[in-house]
C-alpha positions in Angstrom: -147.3 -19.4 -18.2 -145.3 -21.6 -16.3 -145.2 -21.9 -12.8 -141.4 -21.9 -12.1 -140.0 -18.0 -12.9 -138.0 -18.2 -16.0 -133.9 -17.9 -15.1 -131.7 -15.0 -16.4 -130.2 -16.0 -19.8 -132.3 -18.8 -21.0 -135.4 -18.6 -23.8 -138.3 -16.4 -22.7 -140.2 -19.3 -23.1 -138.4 -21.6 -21.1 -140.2 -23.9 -18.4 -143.2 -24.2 -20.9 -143.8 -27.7 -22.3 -145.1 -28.5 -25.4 -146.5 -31.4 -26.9 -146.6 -31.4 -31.2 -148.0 -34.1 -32.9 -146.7 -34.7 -36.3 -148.0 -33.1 -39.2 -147.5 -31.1 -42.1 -147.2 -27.6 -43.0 -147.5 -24.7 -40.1 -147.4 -27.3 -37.2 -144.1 -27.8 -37.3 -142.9 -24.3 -38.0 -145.1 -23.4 -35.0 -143.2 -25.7 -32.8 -140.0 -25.2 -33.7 -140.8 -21.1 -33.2 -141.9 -22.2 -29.7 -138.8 -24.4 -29.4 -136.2 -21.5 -30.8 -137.9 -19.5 -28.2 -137.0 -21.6 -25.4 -139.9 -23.7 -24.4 -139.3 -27.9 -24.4 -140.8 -29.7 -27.2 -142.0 -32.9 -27.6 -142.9 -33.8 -31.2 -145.3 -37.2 -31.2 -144.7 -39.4 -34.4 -145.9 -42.4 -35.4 -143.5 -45.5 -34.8 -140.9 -45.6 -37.5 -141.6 -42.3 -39.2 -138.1 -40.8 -38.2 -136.6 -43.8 -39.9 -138.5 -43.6 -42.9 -137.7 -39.2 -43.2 -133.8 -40.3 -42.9 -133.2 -38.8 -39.7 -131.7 -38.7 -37.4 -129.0 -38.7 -40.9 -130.3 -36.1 -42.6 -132.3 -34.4 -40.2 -135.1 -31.6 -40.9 -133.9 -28.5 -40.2 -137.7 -27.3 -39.6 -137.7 -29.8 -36.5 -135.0 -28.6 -35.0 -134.7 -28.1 -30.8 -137.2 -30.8 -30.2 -137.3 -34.1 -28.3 -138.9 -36.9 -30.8 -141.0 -39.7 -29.6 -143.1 -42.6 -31.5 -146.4 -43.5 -30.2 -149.3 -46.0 -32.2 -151.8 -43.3 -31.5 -154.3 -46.2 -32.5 -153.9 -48.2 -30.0 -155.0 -47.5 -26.5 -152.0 -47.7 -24.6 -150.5 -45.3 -27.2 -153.4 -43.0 -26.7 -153.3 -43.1 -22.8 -149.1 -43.1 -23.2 -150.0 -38.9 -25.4 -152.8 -38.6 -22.6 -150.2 -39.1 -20.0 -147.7 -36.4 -21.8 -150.5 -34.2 -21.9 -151.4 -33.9 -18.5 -148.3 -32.8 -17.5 -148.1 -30.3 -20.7 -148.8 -26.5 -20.9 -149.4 -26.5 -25.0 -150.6 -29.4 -27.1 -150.5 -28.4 -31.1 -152.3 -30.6 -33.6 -153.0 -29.8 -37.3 -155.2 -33.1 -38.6 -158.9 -32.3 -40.4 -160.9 -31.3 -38.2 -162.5 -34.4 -36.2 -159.5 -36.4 -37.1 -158.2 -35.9 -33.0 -161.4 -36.6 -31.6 -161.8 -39.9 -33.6 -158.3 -40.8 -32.3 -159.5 -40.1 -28.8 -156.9 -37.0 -28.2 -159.1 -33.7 -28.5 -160.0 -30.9 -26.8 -162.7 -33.0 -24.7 -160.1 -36.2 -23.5 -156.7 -33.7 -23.2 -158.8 -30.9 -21.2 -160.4 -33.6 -19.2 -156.8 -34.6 -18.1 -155.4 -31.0 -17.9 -157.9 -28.4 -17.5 -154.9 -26.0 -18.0 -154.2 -27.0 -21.3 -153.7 -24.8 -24.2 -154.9 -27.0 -27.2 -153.8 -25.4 -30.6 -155.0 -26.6 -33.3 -154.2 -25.3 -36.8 -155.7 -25.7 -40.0 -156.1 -24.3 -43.8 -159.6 -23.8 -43.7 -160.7 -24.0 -40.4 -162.5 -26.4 -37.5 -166.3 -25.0 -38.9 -167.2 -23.8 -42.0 -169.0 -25.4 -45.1 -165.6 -26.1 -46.6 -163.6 -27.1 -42.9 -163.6 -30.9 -44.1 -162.0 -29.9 -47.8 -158.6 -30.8 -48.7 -156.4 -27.6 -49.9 -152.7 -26.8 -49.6 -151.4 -22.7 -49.9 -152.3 -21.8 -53.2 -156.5 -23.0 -52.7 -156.1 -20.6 -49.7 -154.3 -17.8 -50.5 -157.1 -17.9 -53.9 -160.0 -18.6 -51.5 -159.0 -15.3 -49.5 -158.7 -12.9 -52.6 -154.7 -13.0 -52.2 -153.8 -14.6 -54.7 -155.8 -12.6 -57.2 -153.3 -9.4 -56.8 -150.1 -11.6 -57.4 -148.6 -11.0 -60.7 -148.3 -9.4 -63.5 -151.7 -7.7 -65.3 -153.0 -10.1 -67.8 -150.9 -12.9 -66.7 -152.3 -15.9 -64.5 -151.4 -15.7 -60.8 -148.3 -17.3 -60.1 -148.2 -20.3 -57.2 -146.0 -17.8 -55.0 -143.8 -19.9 -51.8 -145.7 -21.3 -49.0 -144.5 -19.0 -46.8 -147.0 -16.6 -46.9 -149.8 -19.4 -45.8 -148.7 -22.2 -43.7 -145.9 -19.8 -42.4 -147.6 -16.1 -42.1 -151.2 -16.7 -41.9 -150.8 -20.4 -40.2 -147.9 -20.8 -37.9 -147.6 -17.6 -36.8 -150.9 -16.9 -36.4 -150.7 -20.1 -34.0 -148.2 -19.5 -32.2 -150.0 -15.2 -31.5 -153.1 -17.4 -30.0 -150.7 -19.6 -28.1 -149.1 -16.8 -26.1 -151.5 -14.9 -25.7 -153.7 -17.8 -24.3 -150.9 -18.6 -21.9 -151.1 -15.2 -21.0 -154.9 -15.3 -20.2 -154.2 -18.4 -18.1 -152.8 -16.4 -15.6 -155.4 -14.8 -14.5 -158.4 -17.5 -15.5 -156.2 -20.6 -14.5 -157.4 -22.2 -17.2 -156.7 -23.3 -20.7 -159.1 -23.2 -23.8 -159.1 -24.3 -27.5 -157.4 -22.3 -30.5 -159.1 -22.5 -33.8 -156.2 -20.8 -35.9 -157.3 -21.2 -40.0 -154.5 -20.2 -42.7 -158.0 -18.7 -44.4 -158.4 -16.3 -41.4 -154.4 -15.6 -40.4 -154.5 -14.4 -44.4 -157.7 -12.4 -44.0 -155.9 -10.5 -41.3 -152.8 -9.9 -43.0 -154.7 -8.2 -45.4 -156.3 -5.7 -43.5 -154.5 -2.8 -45.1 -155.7 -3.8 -48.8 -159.3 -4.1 -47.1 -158.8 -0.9 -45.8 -157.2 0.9 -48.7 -160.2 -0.6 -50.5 -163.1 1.0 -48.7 -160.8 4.3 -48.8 -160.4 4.3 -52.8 -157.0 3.6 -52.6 -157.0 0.0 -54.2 -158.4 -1.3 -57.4 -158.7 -4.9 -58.0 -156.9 -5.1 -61.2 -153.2 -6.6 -61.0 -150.7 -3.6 -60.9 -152.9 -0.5 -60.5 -151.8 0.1 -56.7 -149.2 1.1 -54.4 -147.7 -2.2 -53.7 -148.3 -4.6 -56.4 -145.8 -2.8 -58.8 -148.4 -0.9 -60.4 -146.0 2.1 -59.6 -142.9 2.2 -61.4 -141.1 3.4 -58.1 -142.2 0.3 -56.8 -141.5 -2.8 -58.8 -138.2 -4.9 -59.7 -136.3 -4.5 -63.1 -133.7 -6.5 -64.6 -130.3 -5.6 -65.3 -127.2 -5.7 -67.7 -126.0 -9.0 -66.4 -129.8 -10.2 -66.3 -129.8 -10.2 -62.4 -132.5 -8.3 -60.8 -132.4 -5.1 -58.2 -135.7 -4.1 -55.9 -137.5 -0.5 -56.0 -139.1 0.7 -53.6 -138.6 4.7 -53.7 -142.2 5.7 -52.5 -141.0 9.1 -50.7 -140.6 11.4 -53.4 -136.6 12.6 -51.7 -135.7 8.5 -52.0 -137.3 9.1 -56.4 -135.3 11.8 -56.8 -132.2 10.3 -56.1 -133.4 7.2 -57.9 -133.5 9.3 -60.8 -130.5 11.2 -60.5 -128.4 7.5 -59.8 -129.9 6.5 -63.0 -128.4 9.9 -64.7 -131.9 10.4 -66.1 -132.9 14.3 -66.5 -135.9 15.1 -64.2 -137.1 17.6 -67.0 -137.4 15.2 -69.4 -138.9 12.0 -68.3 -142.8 11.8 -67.7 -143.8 13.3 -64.5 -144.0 11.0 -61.4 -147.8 12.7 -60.4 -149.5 11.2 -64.2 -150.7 8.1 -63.5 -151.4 8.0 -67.5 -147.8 8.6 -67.8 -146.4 5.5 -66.0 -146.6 3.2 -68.4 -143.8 5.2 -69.9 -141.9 5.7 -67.0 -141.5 2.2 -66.7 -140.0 1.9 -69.6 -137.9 4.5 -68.9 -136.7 2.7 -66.4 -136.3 -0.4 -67.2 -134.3 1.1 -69.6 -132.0 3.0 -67.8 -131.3 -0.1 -65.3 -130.4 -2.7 -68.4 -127.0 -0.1 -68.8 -125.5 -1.7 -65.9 -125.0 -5.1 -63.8 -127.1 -5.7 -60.7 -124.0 -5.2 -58.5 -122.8 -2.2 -60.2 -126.0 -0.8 -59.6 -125.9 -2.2 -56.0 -122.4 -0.1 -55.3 -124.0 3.2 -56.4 -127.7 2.7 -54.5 -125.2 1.7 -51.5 -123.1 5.3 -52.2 -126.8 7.2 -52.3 -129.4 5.3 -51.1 -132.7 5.3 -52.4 -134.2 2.3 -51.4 -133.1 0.3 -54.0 -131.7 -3.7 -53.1 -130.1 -6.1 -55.4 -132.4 -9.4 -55.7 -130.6 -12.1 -54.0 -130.6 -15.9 -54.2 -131.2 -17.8 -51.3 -127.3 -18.6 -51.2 -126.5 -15.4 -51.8 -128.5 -14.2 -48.9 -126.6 -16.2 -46.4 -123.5 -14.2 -47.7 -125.1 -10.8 -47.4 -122.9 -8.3 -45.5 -125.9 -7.3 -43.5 -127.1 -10.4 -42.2 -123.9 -11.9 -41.9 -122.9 -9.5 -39.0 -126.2 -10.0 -37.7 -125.6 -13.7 -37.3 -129.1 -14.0 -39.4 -128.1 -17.6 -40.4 -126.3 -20.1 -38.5 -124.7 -23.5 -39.3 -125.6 -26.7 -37.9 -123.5 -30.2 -38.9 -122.6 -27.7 -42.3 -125.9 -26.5 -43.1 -126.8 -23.4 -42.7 -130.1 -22.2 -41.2 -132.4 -19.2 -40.4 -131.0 -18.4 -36.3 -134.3 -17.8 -34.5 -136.1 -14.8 -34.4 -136.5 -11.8 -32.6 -133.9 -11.1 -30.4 -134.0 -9.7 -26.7 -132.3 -7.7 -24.4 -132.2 -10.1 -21.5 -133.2 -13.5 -22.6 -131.9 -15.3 -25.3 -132.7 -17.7 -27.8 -131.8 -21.3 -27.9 -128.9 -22.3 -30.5 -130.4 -24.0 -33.1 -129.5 -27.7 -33.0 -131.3 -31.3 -34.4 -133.9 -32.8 -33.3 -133.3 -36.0 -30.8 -134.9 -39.0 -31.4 -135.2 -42.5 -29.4 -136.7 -41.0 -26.0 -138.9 -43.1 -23.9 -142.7 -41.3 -23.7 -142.6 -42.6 -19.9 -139.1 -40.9 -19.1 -140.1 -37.7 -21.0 -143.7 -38.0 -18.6 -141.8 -38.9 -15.6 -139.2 -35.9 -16.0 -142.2 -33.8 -16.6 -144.5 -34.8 -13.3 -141.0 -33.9 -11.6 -141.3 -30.6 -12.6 -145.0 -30.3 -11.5 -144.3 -31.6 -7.9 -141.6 -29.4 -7.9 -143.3 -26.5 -9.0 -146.4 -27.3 -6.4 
């Protein structure tokens, strides 16, 4: 952790410095957690690469809170110039194939040589060993490589390429970002920094536990909706309505199904019994029936009148006018667009207000301004 105590009112992360070189994927989500939760980041790109993205115009929202600075990492004063940056650095995150920073002259051997308190992050899809570390692969290889993917979708229906937030965002960044605090955590009492191997294949392994788990207990199958959670219950599934919108089940305790069914005005005697697994084909389709009487929000007023966990499916746009998370200041606008406000809260700290990334800084003023800190933190 930083030496300097952190002050009342500012990001529980604030006084740590961060250093992301440019990638793709969960790197940047990583920093810009780190940066939403206080700490001051300074993302490394290559000469001219802000120009060619269209910022600081049309900036990326996924950047935001950071300090931006070009350096020709192939050249040696550009390398010394990030060696410089690093020595005065708590975190360093990269996300390159694996030998890709050592080649450049940047990895865990040069940055810990110059800062043996470093935290060097470095995230990947399939790991830094492994006989498939040097492979190329975006979300969908990983989440198939890690039996994921297999449970996705509808029985007898190929798996469907689901949003990248479940890899680079849930099994990479923030998977990343767990190693980083708790390694700055361990640096208090070591004094020392060390290297994070954080793989999307592993971060996705872990996520999984429970289906593991529910596996060895005999309480998941393998085949696509047969199980709790992959809509193999028809308690537990979305159906499409009147208006050919969409509302989400999840009624698992049996009081929540009972006033599912007695919302739907369905007759408890009469449908087939929630306990028959044989029987839920059936009861799907009773179901699915009973909700195609009816518009999404129509339904969404009567759930809201006796709730039984049942939520109307929202768009994206939609979800920034929700009721709930408008109140809750979920989203918040920057320049007209609006944008997730970070995330979690606390009682005592706060989080930084979302705002652009900053371009044109000088890698020796941002150096300078950091040895400041050190000398006065010594």
């Amino acid at each position: 952790m930083p030496e300097q105590s952190t002050p009342e009112g500012f990001g529980p992360l604030a006084g740590v410095r961060v250093v992301e070189l440019a990638g793709l994927g969960p790197g940047p989500h990583a920093g810009m957690m780190l940066a939403d939760l206080g700490a001051d980041v300074v993302r490394v790109e290559r000469p001219g690469a802000a120009t060619e993205r269209g910022a600081p115009r049309s900036p990326d929202l996924v950047l935001r809170g950071r300090r931006v600075i070009g350096i020709d990492l192939r050249s040696p004063e550009g390398r010394e110039h990030l060696l410089t940056l690093v020595s005065h650095a708590d975190v360093f995150i990269e996300g390159n194939l694996p030998g890709t920073a050592e080649r450049l002259g940047i990895g865990p051997d040069d940055c810990l040589e110059r800062n043996p308190r470093l935290i060097y992050g470095r995230v990947t899809g399939w790991g830094q060993e492994g006989p498939m570390a040097h492979d190329p692969g975006h979300d969908l290889n990983f989440l198939a490589a890690t039996g994921v993917l297999w449970s996705i979708g509808h029985r007898d229906e190929t798996p469907p390429p689901p949003l990248n937030l479940l890899g680079a965002s849930a099994g990479g960044s923030m998977f990343l970002v767990t190693g980083i605090l708790a390694a700055l955590f361990e640096r208090e009492t070591s004094g020392i920094g060390q290297v994070i191997d954080s793989a999307i294949v592993d971060g996705l392994s872990a996520l999984s536990q429970r289906v593991h788990a529910m596996r060895h207990s005999g309480d998941w199958v393998d085949d696509r909706e047969s199980n709790a959670s992959d809509g193999g219950r028809p308690w537990y599934r979305t159906y499409r309505c009147a208006d050919g919108e969409f509302v989400a089940v999840a009624a698992i305790e049996r009081k929540y199904y009972d006033v599912l069914v007695t919302v739907l005005g369905l007759d408890p005697m009469e449908i087939p019994p929630r306990r028959d697994a044989s029987a839920w084909p059936e009861l799907q389709r009773v179901l699915t029936d009973a909700f195609a009487t009816a518009p999404r929000d129509e339904w969404a007023e009567r759930f809201r009148e006796h709730p039984a966990c049942v939520t109307p499916v929202l768009s994206w746009a939609e979800a920034q006018r929700s009721e709930h998370l408008v109140a809750r200041g979920t989203f918040a606008a920057l320049d007209g667009m609006v944008q997730a406000a970070p995330a979690p809260r606390f009682s005592r700290t706060r989080t930084r207000t979302p705002g652009a990334e900053t371009h044109g800084h000088r890698t020796d003023a941002v150096s300078e301004e950091w040895a400041k800190f050190d000398r006065r933190s010594g």
